[in-house]
N, CA, C and O atoms as a Tinker XYZ file with bonds, in Angstrom:
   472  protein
     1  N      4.618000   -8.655000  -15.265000    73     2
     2  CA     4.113000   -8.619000  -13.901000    64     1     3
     3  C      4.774000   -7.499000  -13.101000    63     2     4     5
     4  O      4.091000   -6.895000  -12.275000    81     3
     5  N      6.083000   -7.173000  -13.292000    73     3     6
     6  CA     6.568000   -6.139000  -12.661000    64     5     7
     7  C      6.225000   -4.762000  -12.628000    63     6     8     9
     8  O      6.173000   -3.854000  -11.798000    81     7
     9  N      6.014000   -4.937000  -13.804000    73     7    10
    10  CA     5.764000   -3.309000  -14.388000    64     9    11
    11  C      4.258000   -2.896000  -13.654000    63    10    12    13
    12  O      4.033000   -1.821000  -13.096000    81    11
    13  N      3.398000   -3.911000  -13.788000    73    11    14
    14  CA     1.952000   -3.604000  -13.382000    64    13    15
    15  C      2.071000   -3.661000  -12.122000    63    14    16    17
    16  O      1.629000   -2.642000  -11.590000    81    15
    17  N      2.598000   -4.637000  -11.197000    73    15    18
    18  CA     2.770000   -4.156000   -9.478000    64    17    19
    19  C      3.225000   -3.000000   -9.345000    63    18    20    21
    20  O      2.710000   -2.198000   -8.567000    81    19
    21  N      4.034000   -2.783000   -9.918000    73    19    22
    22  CA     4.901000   -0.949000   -9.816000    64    21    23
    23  C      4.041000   -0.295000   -9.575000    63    22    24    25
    24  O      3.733000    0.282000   -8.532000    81    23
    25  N      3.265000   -0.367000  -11.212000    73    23    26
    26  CA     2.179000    0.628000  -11.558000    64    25    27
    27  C      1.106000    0.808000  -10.597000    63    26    28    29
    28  O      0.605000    1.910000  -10.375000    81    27
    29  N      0.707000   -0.394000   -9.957000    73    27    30
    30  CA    -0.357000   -0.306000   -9.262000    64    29    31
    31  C     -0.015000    0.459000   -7.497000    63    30    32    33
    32  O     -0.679000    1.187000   -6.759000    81    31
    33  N      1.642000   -0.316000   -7.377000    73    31    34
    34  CA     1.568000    0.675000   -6.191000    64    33    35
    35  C      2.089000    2.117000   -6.377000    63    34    36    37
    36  O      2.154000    2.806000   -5.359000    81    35
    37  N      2.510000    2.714000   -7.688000    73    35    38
    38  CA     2.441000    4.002000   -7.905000    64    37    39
    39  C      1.059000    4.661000   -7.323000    63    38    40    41
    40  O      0.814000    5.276000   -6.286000    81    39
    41  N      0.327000    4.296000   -8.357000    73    39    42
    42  CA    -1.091000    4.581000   -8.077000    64    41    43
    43  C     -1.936000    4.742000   -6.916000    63    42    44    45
    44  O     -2.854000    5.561000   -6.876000    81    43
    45  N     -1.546000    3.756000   -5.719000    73    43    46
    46  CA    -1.975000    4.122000   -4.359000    64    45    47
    47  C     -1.282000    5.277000   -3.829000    63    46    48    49
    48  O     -1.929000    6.175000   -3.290000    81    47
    49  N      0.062000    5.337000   -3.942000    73    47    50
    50  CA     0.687000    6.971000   -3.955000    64    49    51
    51  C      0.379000    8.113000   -4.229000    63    50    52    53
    52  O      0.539000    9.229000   -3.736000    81    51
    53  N     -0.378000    7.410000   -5.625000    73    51    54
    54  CA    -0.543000    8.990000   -6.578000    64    53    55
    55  C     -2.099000    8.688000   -5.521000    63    54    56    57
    56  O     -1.964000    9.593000   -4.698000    81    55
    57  N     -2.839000    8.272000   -5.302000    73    55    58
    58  CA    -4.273000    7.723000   -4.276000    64    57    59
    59  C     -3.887000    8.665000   -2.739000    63    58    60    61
    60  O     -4.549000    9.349000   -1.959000    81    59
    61  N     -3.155000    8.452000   -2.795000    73    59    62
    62  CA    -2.846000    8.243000   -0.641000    64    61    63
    63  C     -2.269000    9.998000   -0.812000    63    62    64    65
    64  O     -2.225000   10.484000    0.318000    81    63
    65  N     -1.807000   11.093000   -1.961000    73    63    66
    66  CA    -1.262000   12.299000   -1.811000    64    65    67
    67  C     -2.349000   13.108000   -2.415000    63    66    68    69
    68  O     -2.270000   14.334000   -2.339000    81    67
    69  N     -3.630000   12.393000   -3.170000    73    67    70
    70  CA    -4.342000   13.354000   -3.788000    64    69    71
    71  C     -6.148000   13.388000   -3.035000    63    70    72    73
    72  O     -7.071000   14.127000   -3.376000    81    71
    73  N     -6.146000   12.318000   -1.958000    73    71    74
    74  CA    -7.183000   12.597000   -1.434000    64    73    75
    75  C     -8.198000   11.063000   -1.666000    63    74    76    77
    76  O     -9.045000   10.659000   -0.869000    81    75
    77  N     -7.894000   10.553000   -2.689000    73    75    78
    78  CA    -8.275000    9.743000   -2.924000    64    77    79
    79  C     -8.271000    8.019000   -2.969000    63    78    80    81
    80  O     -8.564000    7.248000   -3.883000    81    79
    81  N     -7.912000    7.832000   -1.889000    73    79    82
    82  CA    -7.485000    6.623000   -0.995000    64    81    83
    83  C     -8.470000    5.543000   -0.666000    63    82    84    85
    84  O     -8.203000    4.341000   -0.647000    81    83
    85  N     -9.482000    6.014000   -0.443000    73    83    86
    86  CA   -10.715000    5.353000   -0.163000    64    85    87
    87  C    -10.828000    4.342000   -1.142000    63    86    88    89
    88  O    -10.678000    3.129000   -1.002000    81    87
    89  N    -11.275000    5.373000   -2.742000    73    87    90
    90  CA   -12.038000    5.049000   -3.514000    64    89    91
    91  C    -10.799000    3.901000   -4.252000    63    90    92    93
    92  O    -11.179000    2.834000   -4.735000    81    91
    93  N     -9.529000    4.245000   -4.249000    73    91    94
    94  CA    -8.754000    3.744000   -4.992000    64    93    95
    95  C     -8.591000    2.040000   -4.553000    63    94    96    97
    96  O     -8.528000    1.069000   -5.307000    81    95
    97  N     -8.552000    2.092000   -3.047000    73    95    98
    98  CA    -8.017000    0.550000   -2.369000    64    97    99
    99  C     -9.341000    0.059000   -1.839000    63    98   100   101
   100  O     -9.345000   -0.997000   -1.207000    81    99
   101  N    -10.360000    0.658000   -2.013000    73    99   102
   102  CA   -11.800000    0.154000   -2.288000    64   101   103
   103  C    -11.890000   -1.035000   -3.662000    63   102   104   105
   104  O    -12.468000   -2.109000   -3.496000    81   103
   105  N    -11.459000   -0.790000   -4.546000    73   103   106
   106  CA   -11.373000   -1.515000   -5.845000    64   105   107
   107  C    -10.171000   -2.573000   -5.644000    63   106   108   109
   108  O    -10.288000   -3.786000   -5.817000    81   107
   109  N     -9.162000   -1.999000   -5.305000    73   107   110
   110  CA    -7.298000   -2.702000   -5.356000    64   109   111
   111  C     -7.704000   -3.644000   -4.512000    63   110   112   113
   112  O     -7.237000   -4.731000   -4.853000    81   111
   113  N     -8.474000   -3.720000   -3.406000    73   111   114
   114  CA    -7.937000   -4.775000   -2.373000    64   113   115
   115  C     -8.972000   -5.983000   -2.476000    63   114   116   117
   116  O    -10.034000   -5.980000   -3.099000    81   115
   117  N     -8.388000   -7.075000   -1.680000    73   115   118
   118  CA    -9.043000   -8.538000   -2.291000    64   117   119
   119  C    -10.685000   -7.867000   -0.671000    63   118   120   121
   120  O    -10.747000   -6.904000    0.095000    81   119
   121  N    -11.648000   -9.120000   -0.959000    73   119   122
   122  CA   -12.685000   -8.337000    0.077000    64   121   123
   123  C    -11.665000   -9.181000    1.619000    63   122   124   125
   124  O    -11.774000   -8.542000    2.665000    81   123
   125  N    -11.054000  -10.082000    1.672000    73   123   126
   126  CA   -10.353000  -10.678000    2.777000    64   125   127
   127  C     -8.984000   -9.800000    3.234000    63   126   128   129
   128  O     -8.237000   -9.996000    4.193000    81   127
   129  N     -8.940000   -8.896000    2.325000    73   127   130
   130  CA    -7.167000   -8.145000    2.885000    64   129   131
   131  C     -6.932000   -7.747000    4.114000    63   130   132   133
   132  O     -7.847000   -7.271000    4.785000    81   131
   133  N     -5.855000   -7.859000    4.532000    73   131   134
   134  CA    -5.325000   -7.542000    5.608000    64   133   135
   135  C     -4.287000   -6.465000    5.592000    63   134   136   137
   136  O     -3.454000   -6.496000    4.686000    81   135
   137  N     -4.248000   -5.648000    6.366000    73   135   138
   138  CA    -2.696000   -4.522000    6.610000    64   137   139
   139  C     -2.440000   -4.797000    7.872000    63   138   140   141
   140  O     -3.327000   -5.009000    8.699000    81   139
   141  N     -1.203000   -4.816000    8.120000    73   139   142
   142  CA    -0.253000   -4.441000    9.079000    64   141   143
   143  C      0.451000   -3.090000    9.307000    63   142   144   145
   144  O      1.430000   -2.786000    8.626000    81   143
   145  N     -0.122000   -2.142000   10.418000    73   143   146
   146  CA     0.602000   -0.981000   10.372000    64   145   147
   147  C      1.105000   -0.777000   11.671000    63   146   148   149
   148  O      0.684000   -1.442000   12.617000    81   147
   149  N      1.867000   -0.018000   11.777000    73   147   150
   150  CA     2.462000    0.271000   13.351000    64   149   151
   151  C      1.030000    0.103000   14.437000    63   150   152   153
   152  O     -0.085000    0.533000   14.145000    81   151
   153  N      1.261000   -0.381000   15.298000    73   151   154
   154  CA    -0.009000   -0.557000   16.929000    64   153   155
   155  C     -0.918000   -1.213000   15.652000    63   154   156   157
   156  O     -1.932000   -1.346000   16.337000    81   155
   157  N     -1.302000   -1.686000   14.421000    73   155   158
   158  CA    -2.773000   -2.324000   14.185000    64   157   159
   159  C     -2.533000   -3.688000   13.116000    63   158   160   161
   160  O     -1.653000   -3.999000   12.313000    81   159
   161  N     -3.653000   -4.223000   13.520000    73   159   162
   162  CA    -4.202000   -5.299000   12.087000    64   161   163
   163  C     -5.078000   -4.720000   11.886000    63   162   164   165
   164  O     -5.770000   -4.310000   12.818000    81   163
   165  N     -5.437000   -4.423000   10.370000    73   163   166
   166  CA    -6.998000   -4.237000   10.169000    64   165   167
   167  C     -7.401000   -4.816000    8.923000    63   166   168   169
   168  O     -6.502000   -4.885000    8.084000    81   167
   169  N     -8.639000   -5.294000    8.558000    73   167   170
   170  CA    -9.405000   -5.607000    7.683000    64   169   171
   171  C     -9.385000   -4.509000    6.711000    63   170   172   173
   172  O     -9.110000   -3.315000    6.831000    81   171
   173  N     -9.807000   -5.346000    5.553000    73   171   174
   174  CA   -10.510000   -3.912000    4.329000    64   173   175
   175  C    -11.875000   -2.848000    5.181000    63   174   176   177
   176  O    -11.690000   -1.634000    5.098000    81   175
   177  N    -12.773000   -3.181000    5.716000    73   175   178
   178  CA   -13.483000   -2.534000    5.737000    64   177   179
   179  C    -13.192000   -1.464000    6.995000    63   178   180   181
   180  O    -13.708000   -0.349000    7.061000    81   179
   181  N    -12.126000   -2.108000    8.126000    73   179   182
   182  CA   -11.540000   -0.552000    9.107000    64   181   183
   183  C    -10.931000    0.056000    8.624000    63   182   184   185
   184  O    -11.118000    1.221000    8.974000    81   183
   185  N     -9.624000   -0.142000    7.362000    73   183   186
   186  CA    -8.624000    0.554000    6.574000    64   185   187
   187  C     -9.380000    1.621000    5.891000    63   186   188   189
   188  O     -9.112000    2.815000    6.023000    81   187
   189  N    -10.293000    1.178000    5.187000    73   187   190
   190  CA   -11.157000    1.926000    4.395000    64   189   191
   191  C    -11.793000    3.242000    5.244000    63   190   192   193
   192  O    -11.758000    4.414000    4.870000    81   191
   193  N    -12.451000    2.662000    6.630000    73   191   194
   194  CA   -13.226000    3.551000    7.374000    64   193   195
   195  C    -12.172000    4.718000    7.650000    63   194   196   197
   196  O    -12.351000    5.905000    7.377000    81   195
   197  N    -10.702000    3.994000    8.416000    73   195   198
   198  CA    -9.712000    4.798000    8.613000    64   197   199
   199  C     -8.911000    5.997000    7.590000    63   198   200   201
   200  O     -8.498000    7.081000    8.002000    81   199
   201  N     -8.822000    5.528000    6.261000    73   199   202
   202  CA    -8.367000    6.186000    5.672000    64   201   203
   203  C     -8.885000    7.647000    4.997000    63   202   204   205
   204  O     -8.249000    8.528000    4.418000    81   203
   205  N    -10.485000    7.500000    5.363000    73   203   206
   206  CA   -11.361000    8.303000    4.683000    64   205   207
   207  C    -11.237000    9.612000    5.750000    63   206   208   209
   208  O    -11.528000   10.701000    5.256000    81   207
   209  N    -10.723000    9.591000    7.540000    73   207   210
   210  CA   -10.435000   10.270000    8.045000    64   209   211
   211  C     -9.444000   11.055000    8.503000    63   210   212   213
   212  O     -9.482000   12.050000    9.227000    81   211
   213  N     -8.382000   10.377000    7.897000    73   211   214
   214  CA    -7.329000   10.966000    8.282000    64   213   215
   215  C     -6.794000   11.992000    6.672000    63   214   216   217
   216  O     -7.266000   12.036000    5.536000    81   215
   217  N     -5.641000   12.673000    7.325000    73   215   218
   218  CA    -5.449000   13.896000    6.106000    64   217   219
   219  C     -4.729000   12.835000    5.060000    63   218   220   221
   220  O     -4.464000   11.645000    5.233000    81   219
   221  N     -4.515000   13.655000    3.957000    73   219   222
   222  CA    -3.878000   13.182000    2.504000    64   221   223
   223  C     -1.979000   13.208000    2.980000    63   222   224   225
   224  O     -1.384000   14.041000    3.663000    81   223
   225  N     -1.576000   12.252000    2.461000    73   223   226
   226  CA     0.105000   12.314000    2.696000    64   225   227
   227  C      0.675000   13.730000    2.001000    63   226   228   229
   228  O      0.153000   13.761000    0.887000    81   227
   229  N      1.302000   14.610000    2.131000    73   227   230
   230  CA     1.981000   15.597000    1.184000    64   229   231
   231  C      2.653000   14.948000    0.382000    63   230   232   233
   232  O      2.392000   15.047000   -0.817000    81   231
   233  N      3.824000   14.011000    0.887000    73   231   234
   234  CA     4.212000   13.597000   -0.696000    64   233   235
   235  C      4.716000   11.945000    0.384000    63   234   236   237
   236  O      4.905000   11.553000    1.536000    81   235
   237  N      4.714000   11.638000   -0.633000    73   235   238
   238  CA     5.464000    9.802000   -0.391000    64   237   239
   239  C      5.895000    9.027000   -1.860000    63   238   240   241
   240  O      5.275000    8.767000   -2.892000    81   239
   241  N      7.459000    8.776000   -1.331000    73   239   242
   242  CA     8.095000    8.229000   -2.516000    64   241   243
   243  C      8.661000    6.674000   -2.193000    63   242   244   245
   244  O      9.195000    6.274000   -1.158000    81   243
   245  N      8.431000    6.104000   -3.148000    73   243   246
   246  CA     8.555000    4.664000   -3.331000    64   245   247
   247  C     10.417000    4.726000   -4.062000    63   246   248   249
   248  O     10.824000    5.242000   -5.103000    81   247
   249  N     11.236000    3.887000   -2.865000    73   247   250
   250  CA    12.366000    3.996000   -3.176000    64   249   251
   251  C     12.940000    2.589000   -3.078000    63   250   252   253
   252  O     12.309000    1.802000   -2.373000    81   251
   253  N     14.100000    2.136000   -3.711000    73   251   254
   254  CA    14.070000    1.071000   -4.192000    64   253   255
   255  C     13.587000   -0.415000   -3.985000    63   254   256   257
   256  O     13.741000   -1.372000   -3.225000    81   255
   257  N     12.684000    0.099000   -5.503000    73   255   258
   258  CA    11.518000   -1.304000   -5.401000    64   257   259
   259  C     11.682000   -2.685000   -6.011000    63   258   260   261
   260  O     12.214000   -2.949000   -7.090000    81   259
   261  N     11.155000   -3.491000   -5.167000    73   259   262
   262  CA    11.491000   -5.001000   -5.723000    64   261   263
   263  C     10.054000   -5.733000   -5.963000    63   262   264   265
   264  O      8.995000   -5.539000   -5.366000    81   263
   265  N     10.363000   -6.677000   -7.073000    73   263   266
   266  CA     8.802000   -7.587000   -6.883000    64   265   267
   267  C      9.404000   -9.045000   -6.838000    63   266   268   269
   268  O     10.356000   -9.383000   -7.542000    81   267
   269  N      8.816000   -9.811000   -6.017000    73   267   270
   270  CA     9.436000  -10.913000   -5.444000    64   269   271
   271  C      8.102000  -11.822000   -6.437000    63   270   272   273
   272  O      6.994000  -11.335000   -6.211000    81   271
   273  N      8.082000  -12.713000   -7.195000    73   271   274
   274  CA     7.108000  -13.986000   -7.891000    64   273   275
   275  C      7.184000  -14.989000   -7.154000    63   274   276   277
   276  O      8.189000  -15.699000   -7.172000    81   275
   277  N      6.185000  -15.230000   -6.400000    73   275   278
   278  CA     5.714000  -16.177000   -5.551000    64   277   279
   279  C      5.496000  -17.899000   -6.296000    63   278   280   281
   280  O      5.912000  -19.050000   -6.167000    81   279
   281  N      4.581000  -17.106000   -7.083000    73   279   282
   282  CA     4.006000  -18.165000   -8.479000    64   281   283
   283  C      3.207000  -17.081000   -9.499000    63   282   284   285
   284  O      2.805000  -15.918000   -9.482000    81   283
   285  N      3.244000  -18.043000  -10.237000    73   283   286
   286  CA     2.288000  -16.912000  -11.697000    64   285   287
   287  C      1.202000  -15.984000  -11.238000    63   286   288   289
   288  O      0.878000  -14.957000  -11.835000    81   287
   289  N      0.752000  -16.359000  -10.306000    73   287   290
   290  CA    -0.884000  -15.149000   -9.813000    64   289   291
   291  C     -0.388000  -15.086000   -8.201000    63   290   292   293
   292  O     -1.227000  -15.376000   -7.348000    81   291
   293  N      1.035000  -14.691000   -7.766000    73   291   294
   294  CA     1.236000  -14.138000   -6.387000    64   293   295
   295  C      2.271000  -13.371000   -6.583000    63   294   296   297
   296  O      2.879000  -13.765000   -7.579000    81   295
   297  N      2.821000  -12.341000   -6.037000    73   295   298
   298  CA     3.523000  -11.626000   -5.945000    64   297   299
   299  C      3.459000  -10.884000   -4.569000    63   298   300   301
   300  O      2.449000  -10.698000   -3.890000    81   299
   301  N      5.193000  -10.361000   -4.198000    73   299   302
   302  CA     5.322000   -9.114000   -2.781000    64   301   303
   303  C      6.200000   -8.003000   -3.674000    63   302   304   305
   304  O      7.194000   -8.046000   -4.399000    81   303
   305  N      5.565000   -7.314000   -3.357000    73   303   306
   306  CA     6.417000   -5.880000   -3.916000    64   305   307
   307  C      7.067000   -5.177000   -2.590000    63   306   308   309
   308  O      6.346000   -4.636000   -1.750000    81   307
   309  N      8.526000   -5.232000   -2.471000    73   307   310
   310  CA     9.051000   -4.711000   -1.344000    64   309   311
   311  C      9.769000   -3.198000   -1.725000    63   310   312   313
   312  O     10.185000   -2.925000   -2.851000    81   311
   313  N      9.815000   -2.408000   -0.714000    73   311   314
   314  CA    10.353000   -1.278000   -0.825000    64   313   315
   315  C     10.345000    0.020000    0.470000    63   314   316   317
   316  O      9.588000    0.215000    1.421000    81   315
   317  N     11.238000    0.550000    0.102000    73   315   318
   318  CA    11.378000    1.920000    1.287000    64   317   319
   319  C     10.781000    2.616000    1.060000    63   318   320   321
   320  O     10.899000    3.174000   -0.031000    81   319
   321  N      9.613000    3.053000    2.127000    73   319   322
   322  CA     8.767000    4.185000    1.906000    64   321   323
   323  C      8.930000    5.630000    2.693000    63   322   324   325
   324  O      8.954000    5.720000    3.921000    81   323
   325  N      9.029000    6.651000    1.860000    73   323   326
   326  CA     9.036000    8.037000    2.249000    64   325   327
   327  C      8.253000    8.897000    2.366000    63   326   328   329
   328  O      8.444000    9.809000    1.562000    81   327
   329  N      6.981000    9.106000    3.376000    73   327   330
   330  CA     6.757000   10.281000    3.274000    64   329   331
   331  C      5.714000   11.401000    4.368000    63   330   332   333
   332  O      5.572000   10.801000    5.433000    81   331
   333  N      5.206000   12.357000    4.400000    73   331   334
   334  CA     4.924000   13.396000    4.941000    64   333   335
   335  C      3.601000   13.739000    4.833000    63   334   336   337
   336  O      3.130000   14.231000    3.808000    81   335
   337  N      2.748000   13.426000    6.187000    73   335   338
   338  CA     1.524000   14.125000    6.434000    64   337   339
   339  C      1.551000   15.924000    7.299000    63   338   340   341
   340  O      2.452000   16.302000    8.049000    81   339
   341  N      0.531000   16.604000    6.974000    73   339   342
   342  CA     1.003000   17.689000    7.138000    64   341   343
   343  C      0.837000   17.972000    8.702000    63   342   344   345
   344  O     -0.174000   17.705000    9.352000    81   343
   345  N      2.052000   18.582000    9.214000    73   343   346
   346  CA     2.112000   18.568000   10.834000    64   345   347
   347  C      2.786000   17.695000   11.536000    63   346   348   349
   348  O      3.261000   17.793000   12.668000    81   347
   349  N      2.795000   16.550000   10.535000    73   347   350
   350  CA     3.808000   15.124000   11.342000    64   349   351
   351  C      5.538000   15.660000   10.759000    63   350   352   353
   352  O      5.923000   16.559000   10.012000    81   351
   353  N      6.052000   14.866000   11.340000    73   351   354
   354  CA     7.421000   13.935000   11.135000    64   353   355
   355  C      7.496000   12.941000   10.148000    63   354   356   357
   356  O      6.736000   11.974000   10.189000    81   355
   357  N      8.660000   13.133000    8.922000    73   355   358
   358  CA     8.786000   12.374000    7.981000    64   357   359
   359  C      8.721000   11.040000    8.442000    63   358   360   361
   360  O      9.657000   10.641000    9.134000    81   359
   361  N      7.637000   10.161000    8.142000    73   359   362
   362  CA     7.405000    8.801000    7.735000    64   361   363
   363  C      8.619000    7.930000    7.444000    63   362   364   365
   364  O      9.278000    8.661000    6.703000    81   363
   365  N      9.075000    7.174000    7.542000    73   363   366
   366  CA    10.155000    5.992000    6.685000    64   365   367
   367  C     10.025000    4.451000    7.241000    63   366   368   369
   368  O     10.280000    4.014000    8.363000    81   367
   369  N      9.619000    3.889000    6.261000    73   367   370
   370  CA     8.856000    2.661000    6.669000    64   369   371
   371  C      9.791000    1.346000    5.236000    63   370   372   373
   372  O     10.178000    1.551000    4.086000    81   371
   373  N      9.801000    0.411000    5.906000    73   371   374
   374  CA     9.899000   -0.785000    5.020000    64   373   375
   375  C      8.504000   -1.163000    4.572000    63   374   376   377
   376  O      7.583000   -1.365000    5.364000    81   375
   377  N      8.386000   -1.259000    3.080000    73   375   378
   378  CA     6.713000   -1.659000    2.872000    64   377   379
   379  C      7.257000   -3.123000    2.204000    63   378   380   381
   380  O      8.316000   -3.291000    1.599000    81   379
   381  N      6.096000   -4.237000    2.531000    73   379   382
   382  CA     5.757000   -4.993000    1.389000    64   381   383
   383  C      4.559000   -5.400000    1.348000    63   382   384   385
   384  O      4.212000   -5.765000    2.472000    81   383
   385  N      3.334000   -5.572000    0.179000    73   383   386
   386  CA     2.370000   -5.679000   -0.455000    64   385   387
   387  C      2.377000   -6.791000   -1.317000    63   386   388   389
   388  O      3.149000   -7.094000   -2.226000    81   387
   389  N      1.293000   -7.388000   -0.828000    73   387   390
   390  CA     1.089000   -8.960000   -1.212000    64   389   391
   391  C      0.275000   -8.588000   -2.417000    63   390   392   393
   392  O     -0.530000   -7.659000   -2.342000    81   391
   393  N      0.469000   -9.365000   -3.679000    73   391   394
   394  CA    -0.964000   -9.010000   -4.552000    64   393   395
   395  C     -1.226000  -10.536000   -4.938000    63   394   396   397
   396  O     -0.407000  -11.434000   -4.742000    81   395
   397  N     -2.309000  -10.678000   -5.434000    73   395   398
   398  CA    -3.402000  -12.257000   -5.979000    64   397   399
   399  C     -3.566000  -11.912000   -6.932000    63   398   400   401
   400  O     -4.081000  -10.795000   -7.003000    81   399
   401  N     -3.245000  -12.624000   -8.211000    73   399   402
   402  CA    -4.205000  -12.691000   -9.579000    64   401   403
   403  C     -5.720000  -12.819000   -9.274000    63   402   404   405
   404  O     -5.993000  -13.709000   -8.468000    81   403
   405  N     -6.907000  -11.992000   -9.836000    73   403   406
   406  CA    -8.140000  -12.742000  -10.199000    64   405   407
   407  C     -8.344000  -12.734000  -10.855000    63   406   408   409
   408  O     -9.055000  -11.752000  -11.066000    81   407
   409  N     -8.154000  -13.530000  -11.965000    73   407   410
   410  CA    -8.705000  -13.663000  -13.282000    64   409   411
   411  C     -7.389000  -12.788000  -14.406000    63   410   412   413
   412  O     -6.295000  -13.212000  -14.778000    81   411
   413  N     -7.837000  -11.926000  -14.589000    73   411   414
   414  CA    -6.645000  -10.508000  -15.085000    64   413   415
   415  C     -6.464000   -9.525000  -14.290000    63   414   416   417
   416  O     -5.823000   -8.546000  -14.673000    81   415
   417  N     -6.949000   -9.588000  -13.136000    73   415   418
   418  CA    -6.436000   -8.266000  -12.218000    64   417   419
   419  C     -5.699000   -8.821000  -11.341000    63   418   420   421
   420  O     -5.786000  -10.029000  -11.119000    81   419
   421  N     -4.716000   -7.899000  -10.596000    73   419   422
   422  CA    -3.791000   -8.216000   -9.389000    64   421   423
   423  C     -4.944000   -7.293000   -8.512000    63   422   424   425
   424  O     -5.661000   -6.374000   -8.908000    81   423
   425  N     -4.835000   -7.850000   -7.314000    73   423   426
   426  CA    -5.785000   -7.319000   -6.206000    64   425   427
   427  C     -4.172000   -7.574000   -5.166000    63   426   428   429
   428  O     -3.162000   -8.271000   -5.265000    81   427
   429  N     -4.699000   -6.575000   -4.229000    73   427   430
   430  CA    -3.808000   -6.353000   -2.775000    64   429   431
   431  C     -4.464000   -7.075000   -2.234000    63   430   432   433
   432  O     -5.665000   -6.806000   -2.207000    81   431
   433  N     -3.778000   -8.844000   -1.271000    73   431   434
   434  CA    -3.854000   -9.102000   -0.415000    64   433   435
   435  C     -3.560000   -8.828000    1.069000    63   434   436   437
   436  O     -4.280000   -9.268000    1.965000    81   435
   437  N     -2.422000   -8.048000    1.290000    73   435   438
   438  CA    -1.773000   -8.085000    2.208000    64   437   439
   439  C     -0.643000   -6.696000    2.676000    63   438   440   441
   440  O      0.562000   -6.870000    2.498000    81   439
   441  N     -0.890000   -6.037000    2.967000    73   439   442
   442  CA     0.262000   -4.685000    3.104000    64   441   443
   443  C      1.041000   -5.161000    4.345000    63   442   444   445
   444  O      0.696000   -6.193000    4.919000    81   443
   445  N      1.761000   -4.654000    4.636000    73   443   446
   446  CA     2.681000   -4.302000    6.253000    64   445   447
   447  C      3.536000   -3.729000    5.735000    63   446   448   449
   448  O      4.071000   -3.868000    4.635000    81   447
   449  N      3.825000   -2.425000    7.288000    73   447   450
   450  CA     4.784000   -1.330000    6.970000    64   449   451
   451  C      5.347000   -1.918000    8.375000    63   450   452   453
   452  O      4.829000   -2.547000    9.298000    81   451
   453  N      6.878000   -1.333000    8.062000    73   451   454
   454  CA     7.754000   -1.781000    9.252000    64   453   455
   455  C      8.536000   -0.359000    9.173000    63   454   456   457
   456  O      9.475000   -0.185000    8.397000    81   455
   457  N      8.099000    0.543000    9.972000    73   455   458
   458  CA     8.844000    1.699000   10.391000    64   457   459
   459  C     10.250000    1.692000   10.591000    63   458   460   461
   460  O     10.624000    0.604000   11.027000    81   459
   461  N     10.894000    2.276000   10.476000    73   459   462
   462  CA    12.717000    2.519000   10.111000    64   461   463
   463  C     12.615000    3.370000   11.537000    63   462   464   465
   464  O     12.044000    4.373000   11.964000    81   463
   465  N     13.881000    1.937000   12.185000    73   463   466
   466  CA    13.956000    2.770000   13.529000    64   465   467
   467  C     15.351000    3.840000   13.515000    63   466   468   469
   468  O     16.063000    3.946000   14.513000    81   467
   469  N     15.542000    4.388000   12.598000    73   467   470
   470  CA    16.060000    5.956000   12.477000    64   469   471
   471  C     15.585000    6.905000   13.015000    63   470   472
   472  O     16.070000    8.022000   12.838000    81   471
């Protein structure tokens, strides 16, 4: 289970720096998900709308990561997030990401970022 939460939030990384964000957490997320981001709640379908407009991250690194087992089909993957849209100020956020078993897939229930008041 660890290895595949990793993997999967690698993958929104390798998603969220190459342009391809939409299409990626279009599939990853449950159709009920929720995020928590600085000023918002949003649903899958505003995240989605949102993400398709804004620029690609330059880089963002996942720094030391934990996966917390809820029960056999729940999991939070916690960790420090790093990184840089172009024109902004380095990013640094506490992430954790809820995932659900369905069946054999882990789906994202739940994100929230908690900005590092540094």
């Amino acid at each position: 289970m660890r290895h595949t939460l990793l993997d999967l939030e690698s993958q929104g990384v390798e998603a969220l720096t190459s342009g391809r964000a939409a299409a990626f957490y279009r599939d990853c997320m449950t159709e009920n998900a929720l995020m928590v981001v600085p000023g918002f709640v949003v649903d899958k379908a505003m995240f989605l709308q949102s993400i398709g407009s804004e620029p690609a991250w330059t880089s963002f690194k996942i720094e030391d990561p934990r996966v917390v087992e809820l029960t056999p089909d729940n999991a939070v993957v916690l960790y420090r997030a790093r990184g840089i849209r172009p024109g902004q100020k380095e990013y640094v956020a506490q992430i954790s990401s809820t995932y659900v078993k369905r069946g054999e897939v882990w789906k994202l229930a739940y994100h929230q970022q908690t900005p590092d008041p540094s």
